[in-house]
N, C-alpha and C positions, 0 to 999 in steps of 0.2 A: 756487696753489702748495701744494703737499703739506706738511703738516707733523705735531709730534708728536702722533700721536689722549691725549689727558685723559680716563684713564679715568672720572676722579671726574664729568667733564661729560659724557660717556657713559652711564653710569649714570642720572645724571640725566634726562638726553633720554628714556632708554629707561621711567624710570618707577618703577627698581629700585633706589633710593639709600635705603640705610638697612635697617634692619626690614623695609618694607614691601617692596623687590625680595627677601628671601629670604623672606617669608610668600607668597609670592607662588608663586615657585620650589617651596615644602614644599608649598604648597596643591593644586601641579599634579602633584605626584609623590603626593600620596596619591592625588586622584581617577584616576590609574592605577594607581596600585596596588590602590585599592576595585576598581573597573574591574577587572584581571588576576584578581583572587582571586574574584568574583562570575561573570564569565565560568569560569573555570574550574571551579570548584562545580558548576553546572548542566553542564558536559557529563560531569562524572563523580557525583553529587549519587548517596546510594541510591532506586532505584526503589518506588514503591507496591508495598505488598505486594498479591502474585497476578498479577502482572506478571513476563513474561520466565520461563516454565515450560515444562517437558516433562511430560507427562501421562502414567498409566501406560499400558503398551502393554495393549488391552483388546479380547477377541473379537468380531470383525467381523461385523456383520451388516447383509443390507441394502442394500450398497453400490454405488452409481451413480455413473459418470462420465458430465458434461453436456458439451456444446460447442454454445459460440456461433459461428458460423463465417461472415466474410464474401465471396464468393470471385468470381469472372469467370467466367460462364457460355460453353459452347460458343459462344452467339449472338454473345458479346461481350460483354452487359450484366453490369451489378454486380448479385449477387444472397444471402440471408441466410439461414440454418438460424437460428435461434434459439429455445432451448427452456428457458432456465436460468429466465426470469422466471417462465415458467408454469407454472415449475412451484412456483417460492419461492407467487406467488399460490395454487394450488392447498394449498399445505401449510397457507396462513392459513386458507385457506375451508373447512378439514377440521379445525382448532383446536376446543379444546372449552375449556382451562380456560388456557394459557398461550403467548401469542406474544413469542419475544424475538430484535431485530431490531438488528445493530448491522450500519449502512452509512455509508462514507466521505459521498460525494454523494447528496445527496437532492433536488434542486431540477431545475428546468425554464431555467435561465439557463446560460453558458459558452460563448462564440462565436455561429456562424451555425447555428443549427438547420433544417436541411433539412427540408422535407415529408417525407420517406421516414424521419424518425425519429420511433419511438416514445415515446411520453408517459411513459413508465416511471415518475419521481415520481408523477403524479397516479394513475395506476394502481394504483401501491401504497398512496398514501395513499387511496384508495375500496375500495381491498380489505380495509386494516384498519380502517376506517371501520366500513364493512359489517358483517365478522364483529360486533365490539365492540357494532354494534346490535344482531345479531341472538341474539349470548350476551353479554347485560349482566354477567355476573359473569367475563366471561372477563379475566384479567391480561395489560395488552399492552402492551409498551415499545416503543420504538426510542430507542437510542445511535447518536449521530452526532457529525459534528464542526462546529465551531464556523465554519468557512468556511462553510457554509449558509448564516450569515447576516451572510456577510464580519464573524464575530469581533464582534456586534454593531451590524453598520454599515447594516444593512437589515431589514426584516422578513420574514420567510418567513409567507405565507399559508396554505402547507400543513401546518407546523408550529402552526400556531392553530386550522386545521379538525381536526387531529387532537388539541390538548389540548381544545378545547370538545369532543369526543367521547368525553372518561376515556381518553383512550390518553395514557401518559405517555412523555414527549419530552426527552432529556436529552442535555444538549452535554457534551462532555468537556472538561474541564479540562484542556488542554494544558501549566498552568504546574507542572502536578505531574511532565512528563515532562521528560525531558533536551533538554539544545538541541544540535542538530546545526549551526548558525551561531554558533557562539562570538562572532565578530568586531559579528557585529548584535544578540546576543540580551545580551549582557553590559551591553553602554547601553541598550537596551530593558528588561530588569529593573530598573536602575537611574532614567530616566526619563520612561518611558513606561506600564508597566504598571497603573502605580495608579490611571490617568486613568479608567478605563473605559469607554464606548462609547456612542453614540447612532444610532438610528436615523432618527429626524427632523432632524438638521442635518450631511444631507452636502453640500461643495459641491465635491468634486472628481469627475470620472469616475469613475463605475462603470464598473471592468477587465473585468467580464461581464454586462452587461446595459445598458439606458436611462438609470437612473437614475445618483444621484451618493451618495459616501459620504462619509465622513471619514476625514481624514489618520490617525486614531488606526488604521482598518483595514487602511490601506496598511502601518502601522508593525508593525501584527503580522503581516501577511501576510509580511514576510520572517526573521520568524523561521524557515520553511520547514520543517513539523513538521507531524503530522498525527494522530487514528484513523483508521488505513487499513483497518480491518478492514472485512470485507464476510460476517456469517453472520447465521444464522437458526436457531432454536431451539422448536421445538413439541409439545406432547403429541401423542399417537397412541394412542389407548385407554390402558391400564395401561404404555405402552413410552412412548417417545421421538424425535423425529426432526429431525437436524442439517443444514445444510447449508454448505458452506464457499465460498466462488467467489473469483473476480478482475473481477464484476462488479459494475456501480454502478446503482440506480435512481434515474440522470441520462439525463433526454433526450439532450442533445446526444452520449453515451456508446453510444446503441440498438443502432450498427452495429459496436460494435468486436467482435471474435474475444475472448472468454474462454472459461474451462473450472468447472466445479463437482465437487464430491464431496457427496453426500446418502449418509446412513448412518444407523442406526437404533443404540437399544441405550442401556449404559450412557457409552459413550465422549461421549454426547450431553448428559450431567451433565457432565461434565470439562470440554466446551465453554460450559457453563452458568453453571461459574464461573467460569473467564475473564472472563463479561460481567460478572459478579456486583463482581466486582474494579476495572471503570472504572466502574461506575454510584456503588461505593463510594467512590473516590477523586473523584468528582466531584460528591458529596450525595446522590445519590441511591441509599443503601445499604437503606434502609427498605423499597424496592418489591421485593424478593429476601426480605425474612422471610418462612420458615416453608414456602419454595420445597423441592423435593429436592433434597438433595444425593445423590453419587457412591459406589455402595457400593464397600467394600476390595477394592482390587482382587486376583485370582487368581495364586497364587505364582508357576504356568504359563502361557502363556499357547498355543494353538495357531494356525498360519495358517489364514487368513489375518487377521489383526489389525491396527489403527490406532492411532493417539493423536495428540493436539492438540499443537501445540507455538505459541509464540508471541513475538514478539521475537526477539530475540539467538537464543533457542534455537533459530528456523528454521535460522540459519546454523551452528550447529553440526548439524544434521541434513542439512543440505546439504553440507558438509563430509566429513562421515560417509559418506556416502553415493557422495562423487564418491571421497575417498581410498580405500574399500573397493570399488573397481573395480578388478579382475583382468586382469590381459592376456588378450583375447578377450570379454570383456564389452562391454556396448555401453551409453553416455549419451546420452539424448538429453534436449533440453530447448528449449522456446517461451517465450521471455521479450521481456519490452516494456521494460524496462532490464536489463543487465548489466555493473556496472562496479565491485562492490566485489572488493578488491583479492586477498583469501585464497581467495576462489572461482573468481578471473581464472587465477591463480595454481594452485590445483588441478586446472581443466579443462588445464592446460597439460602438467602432470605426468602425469595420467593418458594423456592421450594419447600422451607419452611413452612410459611403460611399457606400451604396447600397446593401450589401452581406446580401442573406438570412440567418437567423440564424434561427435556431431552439435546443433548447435544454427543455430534458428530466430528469426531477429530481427525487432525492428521496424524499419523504415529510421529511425526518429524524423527524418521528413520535416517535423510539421506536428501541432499538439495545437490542437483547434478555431480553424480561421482561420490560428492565428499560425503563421509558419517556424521549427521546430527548429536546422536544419541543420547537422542527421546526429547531433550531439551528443548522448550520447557512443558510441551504440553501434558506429556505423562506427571511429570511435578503438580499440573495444576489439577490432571483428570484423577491425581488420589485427591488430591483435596472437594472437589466436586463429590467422587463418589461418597467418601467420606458424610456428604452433607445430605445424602438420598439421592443425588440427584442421577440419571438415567446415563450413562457413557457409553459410545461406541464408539471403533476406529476405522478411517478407508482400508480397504483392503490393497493398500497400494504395493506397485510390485516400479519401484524406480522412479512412477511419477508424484507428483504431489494431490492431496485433495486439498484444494486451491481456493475453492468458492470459500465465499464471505458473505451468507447470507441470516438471519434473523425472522422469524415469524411466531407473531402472538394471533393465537386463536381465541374468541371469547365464548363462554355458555352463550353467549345470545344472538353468535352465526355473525359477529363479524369479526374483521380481521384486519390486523398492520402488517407491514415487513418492510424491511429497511434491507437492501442488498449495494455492493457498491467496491469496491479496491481496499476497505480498508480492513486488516486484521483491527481485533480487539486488544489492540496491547498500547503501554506507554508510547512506544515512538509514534504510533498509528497514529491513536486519537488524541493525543495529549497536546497537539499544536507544536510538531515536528516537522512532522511529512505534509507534504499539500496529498490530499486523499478527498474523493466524490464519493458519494453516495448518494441514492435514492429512497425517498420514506412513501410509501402507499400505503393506503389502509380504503376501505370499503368490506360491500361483504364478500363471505369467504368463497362466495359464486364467481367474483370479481374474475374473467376468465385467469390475468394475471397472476393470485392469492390464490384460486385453486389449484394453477399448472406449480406454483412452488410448493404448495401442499402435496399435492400427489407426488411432487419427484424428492420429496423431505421423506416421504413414506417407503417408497422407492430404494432409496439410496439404505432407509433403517434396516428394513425387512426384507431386503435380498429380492427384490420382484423386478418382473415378473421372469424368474429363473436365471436371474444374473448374481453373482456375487457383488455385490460394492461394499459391505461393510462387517467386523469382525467385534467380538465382545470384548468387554473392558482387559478381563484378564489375558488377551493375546497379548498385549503390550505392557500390561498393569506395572508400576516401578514403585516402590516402598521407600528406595531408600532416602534417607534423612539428608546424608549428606547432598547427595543431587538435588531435592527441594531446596536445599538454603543455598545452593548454587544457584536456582532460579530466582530464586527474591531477589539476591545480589546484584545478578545481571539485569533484573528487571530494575530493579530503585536505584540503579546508579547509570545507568544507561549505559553500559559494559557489554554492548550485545549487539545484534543485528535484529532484534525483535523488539 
């Protein structure tokens, strides 16, 4: 029989009589309020200085456009141009006094590695091996990131044959950069960070490979942050020579479609310090004394010209570039994510006001082994088509289309293109990830501007007898609920894009 509830023996029961249930109560409302105000710090927190720059715009010389290209041969079978590695190798092999080397992935581990894929880590790591022997006085880094060795949860062997060789190896300090997961990264500052990591006492699964790690790697792995950067930096007698790409010296990576820019010149110091800037924020500021820096740049500058941009500032170049498209001008672009929201948003309007658009996706079928599925680009490519605008998908059969490249044509024959490591999405360019890119523009003669035009065309229109890419509706996805699963993921930083 129901009768009157006693608060006072309510209370009791519950634990909360007295002092102790309102210490109790205050104790829980500050650790979220610590919680709220620590979470949010770090997603707006100021960035390391040298971080998040537009370089100045600086005369072009030099400059090559590379493509990796995976595509289906007349016969039928899968078949690869690939030419960006050999040529990064070659620039090492031709070093005399400095190699500086800052890639995402460096490792031989990440899903099922196929026979038909290349060793690309260990390649690079015997290529700077090599040189480092054979010019002891030569200065050579590589900056990479910290998932190499799952955040301290493993050891990288290729990372110890190259410090026993004087080539210096440096992880980036991720906790100096913004968090794009608020939700996870806010109790992860608070605690888990201070734990630090082991190598020898993992007993969970290894997520990419054999062995096992520790909880502590799994705990960073979602803060979902990165250096994404993927460049290269080496003397060339009294000159300079840069390169920018969207690829990774990861095996499991060998077959994916990317694209590169190599350029020569001063612009190749402006790229110089960028690295100079996460080796700084991450202790290793020492191996940079006494290096050149960038002279002052020319009041004029003539085409055809470049400059680095990095972070956040991608997306304002992207930005710039899509809003300053004219009716009758023509956008094309090859992207392996496109989901941040201002750039969804721009290609819509442009297309509106008359600019061709055209873009090229990846189906995000499948990232080594594991099922994507579609998320988020088919969400973003109904919304595109939706707007007029022109869709196609790679034709990919297990590997990724990779490249991340951008090209405005104008009626009046000239031309920009911004290519570089970073997808178009919130973690990319929102001032998460450290990510490089390169902005050129000239006319669309520019040998560079036309070799990305002919392989944009290429890649569209199945030439000359190769398969690379398939019509919207091979992939096409409607459904409602899966869109509003990508908004989510996208505005709350709940993802890995």
């Amino acid at each position: 029989m129901l009768g009157v509830v006693d608060l006072g023996e309510l209370k009791e029961d519950l634990g909360l009589r007295g002092g102790s249930g309102r210490f109790m109560i205050i104790a829980a409302l500050a650790i979220l309020l610590v919680y709220g105000v620590v979470a949010v710090y770090h997603v707006r927190k100021p960035l390391p200085s040298g971080i998040d720059v537009a370089t100045p715009w600086r005369a072009a010389s030099d400059v090559t456009f590379l493509l990796d290209s995976t595509f289906i041969a007349p016969d039928g079978e899968q078949r690869q141009d690939a030419v960006i590695f050999d040529e990064v190798f070659r620039l090492i092999r031709n070093a005399e006094r400095l190699v500086v080397l800052d890639m995402f992935l460096v490792n031989d581990f990440a899903g099922t590695v196929a026979a038909e894929h290349r060793p690309l880590s260990r390649e690079l790591t015997d290529a700077l091996i090599q040189r480092k022997t054979e010019r002891p006085e030569l200065i050579a880094v590589l900056i990479t990131d910290p998932f190499n060795t799952l955040y301290g949860g493993l050891e990288s062997p290729l990372f110890s044959e190259l410090r026993e060789a004087g080539i210096h190896v440096v992880e980036t300090d991720l906790t100096r950069l913004r968090d794009p997961n608020p939700f996870w990264s806010g109790f992860w500052r608070l605690c888990c960070q201070w734990f630090g990591n082991s190598a020898d006492r993992g007993w969970l699964p290894d997520p990419v490979g054999a062995g096992h790690i520790t909880l502590r790697s799994y705990l960073d792995l979602l803060n979902f942050k990165a250096n994404h950067r993927k460049t290269l930096i080496v003397d060339a007698g009294e000159d300079w020579l840069g390169l920018v790409t969207s690829a990774n010296p990861h095996d499991a990576s060998s077959r994916h479609s990317n694209q590169a820019l190599r350029f020569r010149g001063p612009a190749v110091l402006d790229l110089l310090a960028t690295e100079e800037a996460v080796a700084r924020f991450s202790g290793a500021e020492a191996l940079f004394d006494g290096l050149a820096t960038a002279p002052e740049p020319a009041a004029e500058v003539s085409n055809p010209a470049l400059r680095i941009v990095t972070e956040a500032q991608i997306r304002e170049a992207v930005l710039a570039m899509i809003e300053g498209a004219e009716p009758g001008d023509a956008l094309d672009l090859a992207m392996f994510y496109l989901t941040q929201r201002d750039v969804v948003r721009a290609f819509a309007a442009a297309a509106a006001r008359g600019v061709w658009v055209r873009i090229l996706l990846d189906p995000n079928k499948g990232a080594f082994g594991r099922d994507m599925g579609g998320i988020p680009n088919r969400q973003v490519a109904m919304e595109l088509m939706r707007a007029g605008i022109e869709v196609r998908w790679c034709n990919t059969r297990g590997e990724q289309c990779h490249s991340k490249f951008l090209l405005h044509r104008q009626e009046d024959g000239s031309a920009e293109m911004l290519a570089g490591s970073a997808n178009f999405t919130r973690r990319n360019i929102d001032n998460y990830n450290l990510e490089t890119g390169v902005q050129l523009r000239g006319s669309l003669e520019t040998p560079a501007l036309l070799a990305a035009h002919e392989a944009f065309e290429a890649l569209w229109n199945n030439e000359p007898g190769r398969i690379h890419s398939v019509p919207y509706e091979t992939y096409a996805d409607h459904s409602r609920w899966r869109y509003l699963v990508y908004r989510f993921m996208e505005a709350t930083g709940l993802s890995t894009f």
